[in-house]
DOVODO-697801 format. One record per atom (N, C-alpha, C): residue in one letter; x negated, y, z. Coordinates in steps of 0.001 Angstrom, whole numbers, plus 500000, padded with zeros to 6 digits. Last residue first. Layout:
<rs>
AXYZ
...
</rs>
This chain:
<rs>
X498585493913511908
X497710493929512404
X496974495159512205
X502059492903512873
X501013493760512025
X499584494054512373
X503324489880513401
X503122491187513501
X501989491933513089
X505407487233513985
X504862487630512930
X504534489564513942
X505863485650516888
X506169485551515304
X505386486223515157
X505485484346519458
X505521485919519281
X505606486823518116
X504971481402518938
X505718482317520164
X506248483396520608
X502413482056517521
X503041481002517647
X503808481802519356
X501689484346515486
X500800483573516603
X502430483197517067
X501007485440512075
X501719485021513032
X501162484258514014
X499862488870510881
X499645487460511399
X500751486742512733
X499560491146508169
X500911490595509544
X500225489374509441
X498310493525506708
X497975492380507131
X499221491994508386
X497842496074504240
X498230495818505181
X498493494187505189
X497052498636502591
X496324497198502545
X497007497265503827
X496818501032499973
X497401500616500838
X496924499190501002
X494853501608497019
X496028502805498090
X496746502354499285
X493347500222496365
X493466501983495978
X494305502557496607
X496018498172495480
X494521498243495135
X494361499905495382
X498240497292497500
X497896498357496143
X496809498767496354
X499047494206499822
X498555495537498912
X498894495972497636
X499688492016502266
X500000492971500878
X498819494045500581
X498807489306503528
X498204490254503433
X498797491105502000
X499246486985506135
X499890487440504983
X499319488791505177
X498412484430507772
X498329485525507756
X498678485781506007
X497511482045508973
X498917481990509295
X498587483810509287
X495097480723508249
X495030481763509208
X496469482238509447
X496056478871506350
X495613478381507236
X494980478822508227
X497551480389504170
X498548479378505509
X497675478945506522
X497724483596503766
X496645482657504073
X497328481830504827
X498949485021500576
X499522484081502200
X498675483426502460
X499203488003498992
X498416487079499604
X498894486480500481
X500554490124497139
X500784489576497723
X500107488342498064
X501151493705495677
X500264492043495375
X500675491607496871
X503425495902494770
X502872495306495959
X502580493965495348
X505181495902492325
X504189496655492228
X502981495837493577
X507992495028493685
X507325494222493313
X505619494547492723
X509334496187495487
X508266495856495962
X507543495344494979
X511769497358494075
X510676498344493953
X509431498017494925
X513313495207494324
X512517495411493170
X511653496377493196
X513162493780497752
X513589495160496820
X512620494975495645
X513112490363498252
X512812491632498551
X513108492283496979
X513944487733497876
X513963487935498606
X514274489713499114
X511557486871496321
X512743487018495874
X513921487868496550
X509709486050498168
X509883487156497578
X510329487723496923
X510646483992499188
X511289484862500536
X510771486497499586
X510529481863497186
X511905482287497664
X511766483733498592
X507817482057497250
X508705482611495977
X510117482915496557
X507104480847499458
X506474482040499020
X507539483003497983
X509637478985501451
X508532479354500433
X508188480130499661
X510287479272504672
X510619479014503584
X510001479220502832
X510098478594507581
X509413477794507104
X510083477504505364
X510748480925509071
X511980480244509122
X511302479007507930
X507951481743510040
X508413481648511240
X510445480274510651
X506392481908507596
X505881481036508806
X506687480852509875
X507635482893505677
X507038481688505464
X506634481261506736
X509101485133506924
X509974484293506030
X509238482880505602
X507814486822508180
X508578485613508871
X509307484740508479
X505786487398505964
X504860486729506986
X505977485580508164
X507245488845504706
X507148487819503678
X506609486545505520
X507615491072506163
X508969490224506340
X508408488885505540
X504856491493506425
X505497491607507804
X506915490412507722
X504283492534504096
X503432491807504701
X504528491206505877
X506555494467503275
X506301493968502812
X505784492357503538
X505833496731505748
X507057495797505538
X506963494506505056
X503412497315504580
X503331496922506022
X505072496008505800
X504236498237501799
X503209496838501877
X502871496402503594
X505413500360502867
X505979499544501520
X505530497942501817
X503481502257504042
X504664501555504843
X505434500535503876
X501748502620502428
X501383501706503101
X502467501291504137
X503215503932499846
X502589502772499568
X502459501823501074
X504010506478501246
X504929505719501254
X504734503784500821
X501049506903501746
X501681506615502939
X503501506206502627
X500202507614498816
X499660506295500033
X500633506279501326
X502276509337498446
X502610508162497654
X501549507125498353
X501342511708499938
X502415510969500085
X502869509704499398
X499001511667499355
X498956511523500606
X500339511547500638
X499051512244495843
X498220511460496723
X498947510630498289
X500790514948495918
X500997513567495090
X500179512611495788
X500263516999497141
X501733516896496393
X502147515435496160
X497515516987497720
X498787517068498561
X499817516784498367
X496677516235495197
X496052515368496625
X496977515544497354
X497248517904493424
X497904517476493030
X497385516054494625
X495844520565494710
X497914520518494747
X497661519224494920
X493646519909494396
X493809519681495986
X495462519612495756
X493236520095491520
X492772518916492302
X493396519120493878
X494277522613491352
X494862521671490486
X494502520339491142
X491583524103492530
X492860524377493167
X493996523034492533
X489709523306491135
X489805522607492094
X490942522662492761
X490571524526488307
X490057523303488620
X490545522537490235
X490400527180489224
X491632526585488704
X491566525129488481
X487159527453489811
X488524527346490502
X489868527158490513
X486242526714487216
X486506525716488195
X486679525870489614
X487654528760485482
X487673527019485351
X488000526348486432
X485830530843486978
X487206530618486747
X488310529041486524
X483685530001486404
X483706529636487448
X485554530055487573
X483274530003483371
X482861528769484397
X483663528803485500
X483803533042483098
X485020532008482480
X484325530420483249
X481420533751483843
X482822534269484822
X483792533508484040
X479513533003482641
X479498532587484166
X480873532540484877
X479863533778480335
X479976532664480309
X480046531806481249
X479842537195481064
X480672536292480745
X480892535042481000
X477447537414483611
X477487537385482229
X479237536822482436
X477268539795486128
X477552538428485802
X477987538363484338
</rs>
């Protein structure tokens, strides 16, 4: 094996190994702290506008500064609230009348 083969493939096993740490280390815990963030999120905004009939801004005021990264959607006329992080978390709470707010 020439040289130029054995510094390639060196590369790009130090390559891929650097790609899977940083998936484990970093990835699959920052989506799953993301999607419990934006399930909350969705969930308390969803009883704060539909169930105690207060308004968008107030009930997101409401919440931890470290939600604020989380986007925030209120469909009033599917009585559904939808958070996210583009790329990393998407969660939906709909309210049905009787049984408030819950995750879908």
């Amino acid at each position: 094996m020439s040289r130029t083969k054995k510094v390639a493939t060196g590369v790009t096993v130090v390559l891929a190994i650097g790609l899977a740490t940083g998936y484990f280390r970093w990835y699959l815990p920052t989506r799953n702290a993301v999607d419990i963030g934006a399930g909350m999120l969705a969930k308390q905004v969803c009883s704060c506008v539909f169930v105690t009939k207060r308004d968008v801004a107030d009930c997101r005021a409401d919440q931890f500064a470290s939600m604020d990264p989380i986007q925030l959607e209120v469909r009033s006329g599917e009585n559904r609230v939808r958070a996210w992080i583009p790329a990393l978390a998407e969660r939906t709470a709909i309210h049905r009348e009787g049984f408030g707010c819950t995750l879908e």
